[in-house]
C-alpha positions in Angstrom: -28.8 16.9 -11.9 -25.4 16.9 -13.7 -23.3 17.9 -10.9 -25.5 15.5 -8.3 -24.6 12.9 -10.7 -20.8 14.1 -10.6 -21.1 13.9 -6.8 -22.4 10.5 -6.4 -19.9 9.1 -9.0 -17.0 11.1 -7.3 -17.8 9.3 -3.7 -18.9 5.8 -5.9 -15.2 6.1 -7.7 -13.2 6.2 -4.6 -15.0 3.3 -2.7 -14.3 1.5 -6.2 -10.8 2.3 -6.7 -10.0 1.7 -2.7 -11.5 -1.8 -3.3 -9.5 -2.4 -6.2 -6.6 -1.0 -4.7 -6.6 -3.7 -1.8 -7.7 -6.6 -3.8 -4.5 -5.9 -6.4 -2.6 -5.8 -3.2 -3.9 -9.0 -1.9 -3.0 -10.9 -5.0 0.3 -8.9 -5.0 1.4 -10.0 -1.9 0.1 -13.1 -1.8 2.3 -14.5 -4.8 5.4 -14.4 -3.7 4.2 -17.6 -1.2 3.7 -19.8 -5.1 7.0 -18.2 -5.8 8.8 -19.9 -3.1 7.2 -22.9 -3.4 8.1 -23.1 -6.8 11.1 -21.4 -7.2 12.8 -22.2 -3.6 14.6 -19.8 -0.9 17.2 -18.6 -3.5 15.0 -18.1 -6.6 13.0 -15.9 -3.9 15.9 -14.0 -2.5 16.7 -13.1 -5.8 13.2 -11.9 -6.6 12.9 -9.8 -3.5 16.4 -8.3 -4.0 15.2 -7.3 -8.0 11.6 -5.9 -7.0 12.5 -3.3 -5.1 15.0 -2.2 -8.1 12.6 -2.2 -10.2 9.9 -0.5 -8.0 12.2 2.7 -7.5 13.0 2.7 -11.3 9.6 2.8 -12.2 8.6 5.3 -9.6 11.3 7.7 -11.1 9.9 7.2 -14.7 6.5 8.0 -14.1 7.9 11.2 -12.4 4.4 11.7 -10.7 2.7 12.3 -13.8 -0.2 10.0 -13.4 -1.3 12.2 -10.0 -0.4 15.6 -12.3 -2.1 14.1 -15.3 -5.6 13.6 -13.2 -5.1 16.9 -11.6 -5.3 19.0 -14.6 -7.7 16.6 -16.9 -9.9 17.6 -13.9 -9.4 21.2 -14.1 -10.0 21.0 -18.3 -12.9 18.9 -17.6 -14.9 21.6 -15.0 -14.0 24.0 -18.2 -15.2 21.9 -20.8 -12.0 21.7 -22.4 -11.4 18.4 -23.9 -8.8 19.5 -26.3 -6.8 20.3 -23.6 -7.4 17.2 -21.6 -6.4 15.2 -24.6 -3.1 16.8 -24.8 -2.4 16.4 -21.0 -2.4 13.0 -21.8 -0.3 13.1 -24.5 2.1 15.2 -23.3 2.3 13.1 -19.9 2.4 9.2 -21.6 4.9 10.7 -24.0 7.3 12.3 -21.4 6.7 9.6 -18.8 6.9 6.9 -21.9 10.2 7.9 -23.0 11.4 8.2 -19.6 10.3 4.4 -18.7 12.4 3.6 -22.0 15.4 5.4 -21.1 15.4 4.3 -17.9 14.6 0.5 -18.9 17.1 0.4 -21.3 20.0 1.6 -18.8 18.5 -0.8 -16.5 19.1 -3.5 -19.2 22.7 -2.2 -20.2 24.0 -1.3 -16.7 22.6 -4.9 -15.0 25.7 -6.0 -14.4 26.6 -3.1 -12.7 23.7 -3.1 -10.7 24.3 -6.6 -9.8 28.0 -5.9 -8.9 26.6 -2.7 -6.3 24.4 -5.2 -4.9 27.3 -7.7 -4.5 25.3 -10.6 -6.4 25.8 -11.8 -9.8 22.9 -14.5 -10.2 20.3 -11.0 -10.2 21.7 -9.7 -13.7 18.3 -11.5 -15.8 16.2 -11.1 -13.2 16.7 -7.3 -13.6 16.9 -6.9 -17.6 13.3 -9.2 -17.5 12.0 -6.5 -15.3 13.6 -3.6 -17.4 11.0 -4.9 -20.0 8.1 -3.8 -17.9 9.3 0.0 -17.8 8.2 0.0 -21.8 4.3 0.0 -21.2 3.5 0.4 -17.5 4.3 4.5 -17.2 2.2 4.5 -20.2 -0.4 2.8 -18.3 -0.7 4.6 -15.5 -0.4 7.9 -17.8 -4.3 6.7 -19.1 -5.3 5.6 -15.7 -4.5 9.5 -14.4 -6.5 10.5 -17.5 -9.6 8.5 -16.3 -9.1 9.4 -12.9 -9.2 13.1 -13.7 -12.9 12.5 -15.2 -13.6 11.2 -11.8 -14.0 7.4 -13.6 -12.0 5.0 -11.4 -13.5 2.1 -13.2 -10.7 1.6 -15.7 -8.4 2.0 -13.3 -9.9 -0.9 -10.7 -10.3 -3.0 -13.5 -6.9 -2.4 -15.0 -5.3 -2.9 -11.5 -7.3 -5.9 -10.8 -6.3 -7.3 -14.2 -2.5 -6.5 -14.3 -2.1 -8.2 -10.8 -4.2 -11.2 -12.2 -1.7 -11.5 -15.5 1.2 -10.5 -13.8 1.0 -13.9 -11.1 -0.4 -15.9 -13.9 2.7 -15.7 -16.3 5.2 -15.7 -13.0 3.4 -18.8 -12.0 3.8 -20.3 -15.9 7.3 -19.5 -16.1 8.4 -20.5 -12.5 6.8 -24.4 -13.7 8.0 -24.5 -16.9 12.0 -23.3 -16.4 11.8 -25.4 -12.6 10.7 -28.6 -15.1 13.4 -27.6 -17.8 15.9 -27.9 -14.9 17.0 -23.7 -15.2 19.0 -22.0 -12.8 18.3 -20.1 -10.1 18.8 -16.3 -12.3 16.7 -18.0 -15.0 14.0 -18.9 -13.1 13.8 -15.7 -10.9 13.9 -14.0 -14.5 11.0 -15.6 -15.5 9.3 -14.6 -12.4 10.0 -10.9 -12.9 8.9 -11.0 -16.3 5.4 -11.2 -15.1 5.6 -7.6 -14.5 6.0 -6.9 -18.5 3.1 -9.5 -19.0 1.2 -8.0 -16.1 2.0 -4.6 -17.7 0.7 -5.3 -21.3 -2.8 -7.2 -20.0 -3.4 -3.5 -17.9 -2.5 -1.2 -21.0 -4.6 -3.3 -23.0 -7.5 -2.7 -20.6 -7.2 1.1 -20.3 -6.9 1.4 -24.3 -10.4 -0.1 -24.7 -11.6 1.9 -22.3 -9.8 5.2 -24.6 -11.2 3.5 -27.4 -14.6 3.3 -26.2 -14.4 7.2 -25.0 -12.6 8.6 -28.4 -15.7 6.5 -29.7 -18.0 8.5 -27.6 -20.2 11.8 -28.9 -20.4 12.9 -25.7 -17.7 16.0 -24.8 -16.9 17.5 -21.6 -19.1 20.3 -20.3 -18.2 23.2 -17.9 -19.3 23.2 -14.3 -21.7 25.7 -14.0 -22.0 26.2 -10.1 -26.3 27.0 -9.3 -27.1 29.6 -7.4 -29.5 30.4 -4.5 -31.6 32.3 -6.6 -29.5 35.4 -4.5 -26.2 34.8 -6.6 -25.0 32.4 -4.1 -23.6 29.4 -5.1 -25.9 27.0 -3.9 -25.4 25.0 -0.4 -26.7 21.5 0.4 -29.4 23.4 2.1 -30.7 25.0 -1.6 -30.8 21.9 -3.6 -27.5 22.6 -4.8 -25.1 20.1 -6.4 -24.4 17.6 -3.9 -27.9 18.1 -2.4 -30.5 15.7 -4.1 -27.5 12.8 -3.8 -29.9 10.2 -1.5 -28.1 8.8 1.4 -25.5 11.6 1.4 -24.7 13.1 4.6 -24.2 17.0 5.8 -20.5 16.4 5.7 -20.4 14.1 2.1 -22.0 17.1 0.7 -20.0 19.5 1.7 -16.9 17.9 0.4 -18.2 16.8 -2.7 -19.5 20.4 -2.8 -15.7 21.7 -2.0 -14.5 18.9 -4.6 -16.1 20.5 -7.5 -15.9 23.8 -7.1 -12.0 23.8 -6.6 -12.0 21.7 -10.0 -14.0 24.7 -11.3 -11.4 27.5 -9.7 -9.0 25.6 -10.8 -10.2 25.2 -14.6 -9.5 29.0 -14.5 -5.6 28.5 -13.6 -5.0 26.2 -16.4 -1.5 27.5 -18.4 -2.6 29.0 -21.7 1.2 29.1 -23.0 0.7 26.0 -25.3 2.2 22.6 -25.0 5.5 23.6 -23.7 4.0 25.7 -20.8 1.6 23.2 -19.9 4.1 20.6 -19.7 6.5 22.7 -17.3 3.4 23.1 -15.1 2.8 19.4 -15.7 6.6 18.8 -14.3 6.2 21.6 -11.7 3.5 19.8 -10.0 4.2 16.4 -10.6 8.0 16.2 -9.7 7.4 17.2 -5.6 5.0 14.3 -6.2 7.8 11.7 -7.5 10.0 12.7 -5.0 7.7 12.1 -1.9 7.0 8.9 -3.3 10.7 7.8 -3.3 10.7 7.0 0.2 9.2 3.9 0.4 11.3 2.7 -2.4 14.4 3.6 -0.7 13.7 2.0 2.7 13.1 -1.3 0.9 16.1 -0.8 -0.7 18.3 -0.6 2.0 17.9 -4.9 2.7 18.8 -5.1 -1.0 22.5 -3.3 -0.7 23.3 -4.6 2.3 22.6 -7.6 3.4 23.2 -10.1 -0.4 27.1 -8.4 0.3 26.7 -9.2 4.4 25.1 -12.8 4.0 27.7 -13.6 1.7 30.8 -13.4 3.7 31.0 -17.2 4.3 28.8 -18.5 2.5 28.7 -18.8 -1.9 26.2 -16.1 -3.8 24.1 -18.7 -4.1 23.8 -19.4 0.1 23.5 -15.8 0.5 20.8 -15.7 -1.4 18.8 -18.5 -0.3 19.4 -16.7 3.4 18.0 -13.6 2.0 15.1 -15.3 1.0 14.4 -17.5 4.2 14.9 -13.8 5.2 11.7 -12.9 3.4 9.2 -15.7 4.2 8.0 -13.3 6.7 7.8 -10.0 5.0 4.5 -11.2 3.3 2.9 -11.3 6.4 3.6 -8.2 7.7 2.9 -6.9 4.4 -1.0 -8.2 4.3 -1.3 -6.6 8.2 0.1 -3.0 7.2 -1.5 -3.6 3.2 -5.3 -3.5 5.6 -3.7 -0.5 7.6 -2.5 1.8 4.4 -6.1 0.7 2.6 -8.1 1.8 5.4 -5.6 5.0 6.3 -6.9 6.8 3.5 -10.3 7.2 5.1 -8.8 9.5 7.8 -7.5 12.1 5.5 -10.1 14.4 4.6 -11.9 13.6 8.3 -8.7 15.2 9.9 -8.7 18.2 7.1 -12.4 18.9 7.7 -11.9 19.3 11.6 -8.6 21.3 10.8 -10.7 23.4 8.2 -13.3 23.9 10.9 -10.9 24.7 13.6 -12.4 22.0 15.8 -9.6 20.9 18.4 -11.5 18.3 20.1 -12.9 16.9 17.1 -9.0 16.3 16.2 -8.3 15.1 19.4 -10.9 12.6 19.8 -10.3 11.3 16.3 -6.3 11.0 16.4 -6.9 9.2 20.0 -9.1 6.8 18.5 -7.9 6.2 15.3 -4.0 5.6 16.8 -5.8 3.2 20.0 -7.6 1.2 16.9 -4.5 0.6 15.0 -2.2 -0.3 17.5 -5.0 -3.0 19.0 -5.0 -3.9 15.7 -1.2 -4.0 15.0 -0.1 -5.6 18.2 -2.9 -8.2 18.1 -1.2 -9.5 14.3 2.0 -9.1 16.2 1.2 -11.4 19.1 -0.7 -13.6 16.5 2.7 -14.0 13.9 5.1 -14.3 16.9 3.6 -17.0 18.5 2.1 -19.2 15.3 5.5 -18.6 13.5 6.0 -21.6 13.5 3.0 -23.3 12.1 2.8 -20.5 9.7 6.3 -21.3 8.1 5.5 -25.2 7.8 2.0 -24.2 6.1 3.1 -22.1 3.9 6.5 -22.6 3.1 7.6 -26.3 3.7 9.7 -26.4 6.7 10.7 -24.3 9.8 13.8 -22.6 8.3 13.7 -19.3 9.8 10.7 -19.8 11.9 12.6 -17.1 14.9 12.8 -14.7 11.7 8.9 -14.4 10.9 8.4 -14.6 14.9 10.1 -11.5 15.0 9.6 -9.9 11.7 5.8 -9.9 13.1 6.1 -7.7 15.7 6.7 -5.0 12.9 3.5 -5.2 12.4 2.4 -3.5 15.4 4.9 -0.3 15.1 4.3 -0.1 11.3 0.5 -0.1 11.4 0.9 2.6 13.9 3.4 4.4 11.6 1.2 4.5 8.7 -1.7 5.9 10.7 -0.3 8.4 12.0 1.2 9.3 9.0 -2.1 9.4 7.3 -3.5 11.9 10.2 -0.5 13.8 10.0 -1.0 14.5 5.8 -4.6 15.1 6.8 -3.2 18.1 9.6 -0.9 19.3 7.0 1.9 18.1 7.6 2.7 16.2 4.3 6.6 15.7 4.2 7.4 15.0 7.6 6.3 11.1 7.3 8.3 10.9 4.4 12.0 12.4 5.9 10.9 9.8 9.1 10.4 6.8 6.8 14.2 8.2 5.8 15.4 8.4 8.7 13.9 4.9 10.0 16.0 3.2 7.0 18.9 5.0 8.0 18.8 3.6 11.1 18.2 0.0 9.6 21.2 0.3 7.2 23.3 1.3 10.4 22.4 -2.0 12.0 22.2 -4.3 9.2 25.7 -3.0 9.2 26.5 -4.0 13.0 24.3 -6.9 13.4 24.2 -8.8 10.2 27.6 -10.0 10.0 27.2 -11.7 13.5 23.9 -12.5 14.1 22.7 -13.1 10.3 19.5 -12.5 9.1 18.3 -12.6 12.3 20.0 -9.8 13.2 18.3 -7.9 10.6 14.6 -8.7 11.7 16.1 -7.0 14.9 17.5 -4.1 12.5 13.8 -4.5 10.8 11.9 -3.7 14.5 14.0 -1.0 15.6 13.5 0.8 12.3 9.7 0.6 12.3 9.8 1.7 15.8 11.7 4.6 15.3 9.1 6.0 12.6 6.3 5.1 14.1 7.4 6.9 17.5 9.2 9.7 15.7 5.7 9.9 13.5 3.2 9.8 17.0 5.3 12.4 18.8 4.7 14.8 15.8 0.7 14.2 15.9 0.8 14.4 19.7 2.5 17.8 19.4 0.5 18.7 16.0 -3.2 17.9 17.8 -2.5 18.6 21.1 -3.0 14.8 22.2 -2.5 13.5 25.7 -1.4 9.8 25.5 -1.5 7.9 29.2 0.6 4.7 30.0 -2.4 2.8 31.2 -4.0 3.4 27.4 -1.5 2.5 25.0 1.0 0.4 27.4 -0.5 -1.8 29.8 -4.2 -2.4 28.8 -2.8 -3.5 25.4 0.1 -5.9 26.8 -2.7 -7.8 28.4 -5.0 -8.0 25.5 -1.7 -9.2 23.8 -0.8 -11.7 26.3 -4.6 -13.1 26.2 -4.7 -13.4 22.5 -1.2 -15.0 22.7 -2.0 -17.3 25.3 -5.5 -18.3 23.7 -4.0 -18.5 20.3 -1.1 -21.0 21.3 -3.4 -22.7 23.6 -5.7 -23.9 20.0 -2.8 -24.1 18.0 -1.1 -26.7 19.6 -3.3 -28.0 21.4 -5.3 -29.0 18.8 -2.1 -29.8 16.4 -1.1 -32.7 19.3 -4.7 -33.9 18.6 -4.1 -34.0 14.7 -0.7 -35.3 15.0 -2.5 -38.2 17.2 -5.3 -38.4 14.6 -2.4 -39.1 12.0 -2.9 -35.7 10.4 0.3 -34.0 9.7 2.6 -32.4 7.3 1.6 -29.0 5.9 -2.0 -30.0 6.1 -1.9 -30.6 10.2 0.4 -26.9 9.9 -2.7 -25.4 8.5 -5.1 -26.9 10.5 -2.8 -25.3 13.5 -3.0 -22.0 11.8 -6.6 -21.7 11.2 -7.3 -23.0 14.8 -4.7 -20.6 16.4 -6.3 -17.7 14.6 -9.6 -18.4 15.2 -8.7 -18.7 18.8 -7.0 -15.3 18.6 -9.7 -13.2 17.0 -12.0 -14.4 19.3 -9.7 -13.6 22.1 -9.3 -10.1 20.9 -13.6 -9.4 20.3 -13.7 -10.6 24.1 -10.8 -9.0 25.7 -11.2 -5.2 23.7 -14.8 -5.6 24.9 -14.1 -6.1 28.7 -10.9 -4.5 29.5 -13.1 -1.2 28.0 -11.1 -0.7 25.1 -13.5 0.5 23.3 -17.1 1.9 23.1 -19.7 1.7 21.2 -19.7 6.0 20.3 -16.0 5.7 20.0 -16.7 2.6 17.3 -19.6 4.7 15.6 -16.8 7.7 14.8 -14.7 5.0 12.7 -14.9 6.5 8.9 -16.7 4.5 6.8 -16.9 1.3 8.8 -17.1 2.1 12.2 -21.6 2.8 12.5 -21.8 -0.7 10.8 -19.8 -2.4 13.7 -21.0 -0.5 16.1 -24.5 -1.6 15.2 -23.2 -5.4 14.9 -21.5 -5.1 18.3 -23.5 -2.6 20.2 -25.4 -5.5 22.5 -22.4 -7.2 23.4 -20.5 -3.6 24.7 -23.8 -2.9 26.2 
C-alpha cells in the first residue's frame, strides 16, 4: 500500500507541478504588458536588456544543483536514509548559496562594466537591483530539489505560484510609486527588477515552512522494499505489485511508475559513501552537465541584449536606443505565451517517445513524432497567422499606440517555427538525443547575431524581427531533420506545406474579416480607443479559433484516433469532438 501510494503521488506531483509551472509562466510573461504601461518603451527596453543578465547569472549559480539535489534525496529516500538526504541539501544550498553570493556581488561591482559591454549606461541599477535576487533564490530552489526528490511537488507549485505573485506585485508598486516621484528611466526599471529579490524572499519563505513543518515531522524515510510474486519476482502490475492497486492507472502508468521506483531503489545502492566531500563531487559531477545544457537558452536571449542597445544607438541618444529596443519587445510577450503552451505541454511527449524506444516499436515512434510535429505546427502557424494579421489591434490594446505594429506582425510568425522547435526538441530528448537541441538553439543565435549584425544598422529593429524568424527557422528545421533521420519519418509537401497554408489563409482571412469588420461598426457606435482595440482583438480571435475547429476538421487534418493518441489531453478532445469529425 506504501509504494501504491508513492505511485499515485508520483503521477499526482507532476500534473501539479506542470500546472504550477504554466500558471507561474503566465503571470511571468504577462507582466511585462503593466510594465510598459507604467514604465514606457525605454523603462521596458531597459528591463528586457537586464533580465536576460540576470537569468544566465542565476542559471550559473545554481550550477544544476536543484535537478542533482532531487536526484540523490530520491535515491537516500528509497534507502531510508534521511541523514543523508539532509546533508544533500545542505551541501547543495550551501555551494549553490555561496555561488549566488559571489556571483551577485560581481554582478553589483562589475555593473558598470556590464553596462559598458552592452553599450548602455542607463542599465547599471537595473542590474545591481537584480544582483540582490542572486542572495535567496539558489537557496530556494536548493529546498525545492529537496522536496522534489521526496516526490512532493506541492512546495514547489506553491512556491512558484507565490514568487511570481510577489515578484509582479512589488514591480507593479515600485513602477507607480518612482513614475509618481518623477524618477528616471534606470530608477524606475531598477525598481522593476527588484521584484525578483522581493519575489525571491516571498518563495524562500514558502519552502522554509514547508522544512519547518517536515523537520517538525516524526515520520522518517523508509526503504523501498520491492514485493515479490511470491516466486522471488519483483512483482508486476499483473501481481498486485506497487503500482497495481493505483485505480484509474493504465497498463503503461504502471509500468513507469513501476520503472520510476525501482531505479530510485538501484540507485539508493550507488549512493557515494566517501562522506561530505565525495558526495558533493558526485553532487557537481552530475549537476554541472546539467547547468551547462541549460545555458543555451540564456545565451540565445542574450544575443538581442549585446547587440542591438550598441546597433540602435548609432543615431539616436541611449535613451532612443532604448526606447526602440523596447518597442522591439512589445511583441516578444506574445510569442512567449504561444511557445510558454508548447514547452508546458512538450513535456508530455518525453517518456511516450522513451517507452516506444524502450520497446523497440518503430511505428509507434513514427506515428507519434508525425502527429505530435502535424499538431504543433497547426498550432504554431495558426498563432502566427492570428499575431500577423491582428498586430495591429493587439499593439493599441495592449500597449497604447501602433509604434511597431510591422514588428509584432512579424515577430509572430516565430511562433510557428519555434513551437515546432521545441517539440521536436522534446521528442528528440525523449529518443535520446539530449544535446543536439541544445548546440541547434546555439547555432540558431549564431545565426541571429550574424544578422542583427547586417540588418540592424539599416533596417532597425525591424530588421531584427527578420534576424528573429530566420533564427527560429533554422532550429526548428535543423531540429525536424534530426527526428526525421532519428525515427525514420516521411514528411510529404501536401502535409506540412500546402494543407496548412490554407488553414492559415482561412483563419487569416476569417480573423481580419471580424476584426475589422466589427471595429468599423464600433468606431461608428462611438466605441474606440483601447477599448474598441480590444473589442477588435477578442472578435478577431474568436473568429480565428473558430476558423481553425472548422477548417482542421474538413481539410482532414486530423482524426479522431490520431486525436485519441495526444498524451494526456488528446481522449478528452477526441471525445468532445468525435461527432463533429464523424
Amino acid at each position: 500500500m506504501k509504494s501504491s501510494t508513492t505511485s499515485s503521488k508520483l503521477l499526482e506531483g507532476a500534473f501539479m507541478l506542470s500546472a504550477a509551472a504554466l500558471l507561474s509562466k503566465l503571470i511571468g510573461t504577462l507582466q511585462k504588458i503593466p510594465l510598459q504601461n507604467l514604465g514606457g518603451d525605454a523603462v521596458f527596453g531597459i528591463y528586457n536588456t537586464v533580465n536576460p543578465i540576470y537569468s544566465l547569472l542565476l542559471t550559473v549559480a545554481m550550477l544544476g544543483l536543484p535537478t542533482g539535489i532531487s536526484k540523490f534525496v530520491a535515491e537516500s529516500a528509497a534507502a531510508g536514509d534521511s541523514a543523508t538526504a539532509r546533508t544533500v541539501l545542505r551541501l547543495g544550498a550551501l555551494l549553490s548559496g555561496a555561488a549566488g553570493l559571489v556571483l551577485g556581488a560581481a554582478a553589483y561591482a562589475g555593473a558598470p562594466l556590464i553596462a559598458l559591454w552592452v553599450g548602455s549606461s542607463p542599465i547599471v541599477p537595473a542590474i545591481r537591483a537584480a544582483s540582490l535576487a542572486m542572495a535567496v533564490v539558489p537557496a530556494m530552489s536548493a529546498l525545492r530539489g529537496y522536496f522534489q526528490g521526496l516526490q512532493n511537488m506541492a512546495p514547489t507549485a506553491l512556491s512558484q505560484i507565490i514568487e511570481q505573485s510577489a515578484r509582479v506585485a512589488v514591480m507593479v508598486g515600485l513602477l507607480l510609486y518612482l513614475t509618481g516621484a518623477g524618477a528616471g528611466g534606470g530608477k524606475i526599471a531598477a525598481g522593476a527588477m527588484l521584484g525578483s529579490a522581493g519575489g525571491g524572499l516571498a518563495g524562500l519563505g514558502v519552502m522554509l515552512v514547508f522544512w519547518r513543518r517536515h523537520r517538525k515531522s516524526a515520520e522518517e524515510l523508509r526503504p523501498v522494499e520491492p514485493k515479490t510474486a511470491g516466486n522471488g519476482e519483483p512483482a508486476g502490475p499483473a501481481d498486485g505489485g506497487t503500482a497495481a492497486a493505483v485505480p484509474g492507472l493504465s497498463d503503461r502508468q504502471r509500468r513507469e511508475a513501476e520503472a520510476a521506483l525501482a531505479e530510485a531503489a538501484a540507485g539508493a545502492e550507488r549512493l557515494p559513501r566517501a562522506g561530505a566531500s565525495g558526495l558533493l563531487r558526485a553532487m557537481l559531477l552530475y549537476s554541472i552537465p546539467v547547468m551547462l545544457g541549460s545555458l543555451a537558452v540564456p545565451l540565445v536571449n542574450l544575443v538581442d541584449v549585446f547587440t542591438m542597445p550598441r546597433l540602435l544607438a548609432e543615431g539616436r541618444s541611449e535613451a532612443e536606443a532604448m526606447a526602440q529596443f523596447g518597442i522591439y519587445n512589445r511583441g516578444l510577450p506574445l510569442v512567449q505565451l504561444v511557445t510558454m503552451l508548447a514547452t508546458s505541454l512538450s513535456v508530455l511527449f518525453i517518456p511516450f517517445m522513451a517507452e516506444s524506444k524502450y520497446r523497440g516499436d518503430l511505428e509507434e515512434i513514427r506515428t507519434r513524432t508525425r502527429l505530435s510535429l502535424r499538431w504543433f505546427w497547426l498550432l504554431g502557424l495558426a498563432a502566427a497567422a492570428g499575431l500577423a494579421v491582428l498586430a495591429a489591434p493587439i499593439n493599441r490594446a495592449l500597449y497604447g499606440d501602433g509604434s511597431g505594429t510591422a514588428v509584432i506582425a512579424l515577430l509572430g510568425l516565430t511562433a510557428a517555427a519555434g513551437t515546432v522547435s521545441i517539440i521536436a526538441a522534446a521528442l528528440l530528448q525523449g529518443l535520446g538525443q539530449v544535446r543536439a537541441p541544445a548546440l541547434h538553439l546555439l547555432a540558431s543565435a549564431a545565426l541571429k547575431a550574424a544578422l542583427n549584425l547586417l540588418l540592424v544598422p539599416q533596417q532597425g529593429i525591424v530588421g531584427a524581427a527578420v534576424a528573429g524568424v530566420a533564427a527560429q527557422v533554422l532550429a526548428a528545421a535543423l531540429n525536424v531533420l534530426l527526428l526525421r533521420k532519428a525515427a525514420g519519418l516521411r514528411l510529404r509537401p501536401a502535409d506540412v506545406l500546402l494543407q496548412p497554408a490554407g488553414l492559415a489563409a482561412g483563419l487569416g482571412l476569417a480573423a481580419a474579416a471580424a476584426a475589422y469588420g466589427g471595429g468599423a461598426a464600433l468606431a461608428a457606435a462611438g466605441v474606440g480607443g483601447r477599448l474598441g482595440a480590444l473589442a477588435e482583438t477578442l472578435l478577431g480571435v474568436a473568429a480565428g479559433v473558430a476558423a481553425f475547429a472548422v477548417l482542421a476538421v474538413r481539410l482532414r487534418l486530423i482524426s479522431e484516433s490520431e486525436l485519441r493518441r495526444l498524451p494526456g489531453f488528446g481522449p478528452k478532445l477526441a471525445d468532445r469532438f468525435g461527432r463533429l469529425m464523424r
